[in-house]
C-alpha positions in Angstrom: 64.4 142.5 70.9 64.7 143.7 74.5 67.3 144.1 76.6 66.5 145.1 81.2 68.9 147.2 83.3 68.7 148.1 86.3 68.4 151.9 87.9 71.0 151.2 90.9 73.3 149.9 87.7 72.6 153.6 85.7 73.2 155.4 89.2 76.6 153.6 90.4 78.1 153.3 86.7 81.2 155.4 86.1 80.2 155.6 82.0 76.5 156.5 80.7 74.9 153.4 81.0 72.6 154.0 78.9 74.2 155.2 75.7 76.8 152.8 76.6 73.8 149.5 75.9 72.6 151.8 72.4 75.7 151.7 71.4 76.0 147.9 72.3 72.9 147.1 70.4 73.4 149.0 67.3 77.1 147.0 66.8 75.0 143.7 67.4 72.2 144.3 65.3 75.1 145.3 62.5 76.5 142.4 62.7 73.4 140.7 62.9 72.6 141.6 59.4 75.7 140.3 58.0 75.0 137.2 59.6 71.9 137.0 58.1 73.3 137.2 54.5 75.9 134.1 55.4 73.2 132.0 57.2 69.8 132.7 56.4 67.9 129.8 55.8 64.0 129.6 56.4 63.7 125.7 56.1 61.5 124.9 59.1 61.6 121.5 58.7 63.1 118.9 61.3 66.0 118.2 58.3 67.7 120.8 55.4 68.4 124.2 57.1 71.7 124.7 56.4 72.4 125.5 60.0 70.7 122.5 61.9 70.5 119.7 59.4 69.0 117.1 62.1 66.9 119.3 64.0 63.7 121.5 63.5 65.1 125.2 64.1 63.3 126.9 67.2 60.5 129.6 66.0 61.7 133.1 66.0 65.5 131.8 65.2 67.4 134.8 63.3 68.7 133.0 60.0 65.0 132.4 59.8 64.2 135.7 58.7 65.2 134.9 54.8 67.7 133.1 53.0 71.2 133.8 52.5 74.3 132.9 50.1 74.8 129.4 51.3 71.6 128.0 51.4 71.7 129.4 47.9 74.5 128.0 46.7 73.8 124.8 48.4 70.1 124.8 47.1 70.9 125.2 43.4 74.1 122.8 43.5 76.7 125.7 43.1 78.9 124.2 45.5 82.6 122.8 44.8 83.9 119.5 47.3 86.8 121.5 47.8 89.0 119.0 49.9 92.6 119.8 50.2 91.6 123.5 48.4 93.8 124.4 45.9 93.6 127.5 43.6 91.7 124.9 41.1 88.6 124.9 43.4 88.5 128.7 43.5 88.1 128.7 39.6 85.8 126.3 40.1 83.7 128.4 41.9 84.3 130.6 39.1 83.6 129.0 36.4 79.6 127.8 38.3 78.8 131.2 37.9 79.3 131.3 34.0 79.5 135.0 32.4 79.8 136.3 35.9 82.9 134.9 37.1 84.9 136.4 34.0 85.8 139.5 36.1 87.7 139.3 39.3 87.2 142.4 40.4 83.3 142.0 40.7 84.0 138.6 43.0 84.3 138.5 46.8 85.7 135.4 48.2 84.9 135.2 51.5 86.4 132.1 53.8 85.3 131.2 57.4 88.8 131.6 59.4 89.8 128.1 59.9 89.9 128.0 55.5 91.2 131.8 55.6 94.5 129.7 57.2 94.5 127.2 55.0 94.4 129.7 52.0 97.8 131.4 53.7 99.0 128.1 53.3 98.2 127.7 49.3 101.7 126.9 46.9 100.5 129.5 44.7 100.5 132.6 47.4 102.7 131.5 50.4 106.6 131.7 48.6 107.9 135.0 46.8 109.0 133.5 43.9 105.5 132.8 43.3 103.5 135.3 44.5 106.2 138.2 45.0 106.1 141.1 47.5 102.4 139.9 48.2 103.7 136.9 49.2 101.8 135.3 52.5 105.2 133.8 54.4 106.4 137.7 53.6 103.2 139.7 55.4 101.0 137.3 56.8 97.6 138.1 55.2 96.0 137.1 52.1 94.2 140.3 50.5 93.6 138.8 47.8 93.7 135.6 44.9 93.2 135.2 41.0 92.4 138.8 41.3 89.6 138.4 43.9 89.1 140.0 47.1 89.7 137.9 50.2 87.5 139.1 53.0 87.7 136.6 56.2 85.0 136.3 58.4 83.9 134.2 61.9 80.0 134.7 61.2 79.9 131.4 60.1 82.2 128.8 61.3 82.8 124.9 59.7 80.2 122.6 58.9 79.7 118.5 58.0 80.9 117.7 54.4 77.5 118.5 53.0 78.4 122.6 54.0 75.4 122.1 56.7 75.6 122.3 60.4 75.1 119.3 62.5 72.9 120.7 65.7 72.6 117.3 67.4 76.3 116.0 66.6 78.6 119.2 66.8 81.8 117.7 66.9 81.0 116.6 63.0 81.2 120.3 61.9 85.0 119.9 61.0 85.4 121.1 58.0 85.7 124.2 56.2 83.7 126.7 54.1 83.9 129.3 51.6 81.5 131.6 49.7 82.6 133.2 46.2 79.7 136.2 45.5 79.3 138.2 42.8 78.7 141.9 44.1 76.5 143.4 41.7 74.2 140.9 42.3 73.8 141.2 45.9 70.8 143.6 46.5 69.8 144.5 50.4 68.0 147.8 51.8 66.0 149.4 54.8 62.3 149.8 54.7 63.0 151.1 58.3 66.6 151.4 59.9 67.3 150.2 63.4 65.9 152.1 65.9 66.6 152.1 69.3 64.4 153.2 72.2 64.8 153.2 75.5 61.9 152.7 78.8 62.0 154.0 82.5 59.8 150.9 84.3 59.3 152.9 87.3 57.5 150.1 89.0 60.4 147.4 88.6 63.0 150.2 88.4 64.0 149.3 85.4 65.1 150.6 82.3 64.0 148.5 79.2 66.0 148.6 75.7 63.9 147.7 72.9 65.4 147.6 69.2 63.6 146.7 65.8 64.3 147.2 61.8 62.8 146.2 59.1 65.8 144.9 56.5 65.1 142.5 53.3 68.1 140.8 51.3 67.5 139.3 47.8 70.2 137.7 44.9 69.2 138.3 41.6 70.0 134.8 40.8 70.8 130.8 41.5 74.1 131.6 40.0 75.1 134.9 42.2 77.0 132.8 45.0 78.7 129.7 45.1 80.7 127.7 47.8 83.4 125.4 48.6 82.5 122.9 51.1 83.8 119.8 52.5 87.6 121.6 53.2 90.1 119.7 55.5 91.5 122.3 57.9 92.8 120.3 60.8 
């Protein structure tokens, strides 16, 4: 990737301009990878990629790179039609992954923000008398449920009832989703970490910002992540 600035823009700016953009890139490309892990998907065809489910993604798209936990979990049926969501669908999720959803502390539920308030909402966490001093009416956050770790994110947002993304029709991506993951079986590492490099084009007077990694993500298995789909949040 390559980003252009000009030189008047590096003379007249009041900050370094150009460790300002590094900077810039290095947060982006951070939470590029993260993105990556939610949405990879490298279905090419015109129907099936979890992110545009009636239209051929466009070459060089970045959940292209490899595939991620929900075309996982969609791909080997470990999904839950969560609907209303109750605490029921989360052991459900649970109980798809067999041995490994025995242990709460080696789970990481992670909802998109529209569920992450309907899961501040849930009977079982929202009163004190129910969920005491961790109570959400008391503090407002969810940290975590049955012993899981709640970690909300906006890297993915809601989806059609299948948990895949209309491209054509967006207004039908109303409803919710959630990943459950099993940590230990979430592998990723650098074969090169991201660099960033930076050009004086003399004859344009330019400077050019040009970024590259190499980064690979693999599950050990069909049963590593599972997801709710299909959740009414409005």
């Amino acid at each position: 990737m390559s980003t252009y600035t000009s030189g008047e823009l590096d003379e007249d700016s009041i900050i370094n301009i150009k460790s300002y953009i590094s900077d810039k890139i290095g947060v982006s490309y951070a939470e590029l990878l993260d993105k990556i892990w939610y949405n990879g998907d490298t279905t090419t065809d015109a129907t099936g990629n979890v992110n545009m489910d009636d239209e051929a993604p466009t070459a060089g798209s970045y959940f292209l790179h490899q595939n991620g936990l929900f075309q996982s979990a969609i791909a080997n049926s470990m999904t839950v039609n969560a609907g209303t969501l109750d605490l029921a669908d989360i052991r459900g999720l649970r109980k798809l992954m067999g041995l490994k959803g025995l242990d709460p502390t080696k789970l990481l539920l992670i909802p998109n923000t529209d569920t992450y308030f309907k899961l501040l909402a849930l009977t079982q966490a929202e009163t004190m008398e129910k969920f005491g001093g961790q109570a959400t009416v008391l503090n407002g956050r969810l940290a975590a449920i049955d012993g899981i770790e709640v970690m909300p994110t906006s890297l993915f947002g809601n989806a059609e009832a299948d948990g895949k993304l209309s491209y054509d029709t967006p207004s039908n991506n109303t409803l919710g989703r959630m990943l459950l993951v099993y940590k230990p079986d979430l592998l990723h590492g650098f074969k090169r970490n991201i660099q960033v490099f930076t050009d004086y084009l003399p004859e344009y007077d330019q400077y050019r910002f040009t970024a590259h990694f190499r980064y690979a993500i693999k599950l050990r298995a069909t049963n590593s992540a599972t997801a709710a789909i299909n959740i009414t949040v409005a």
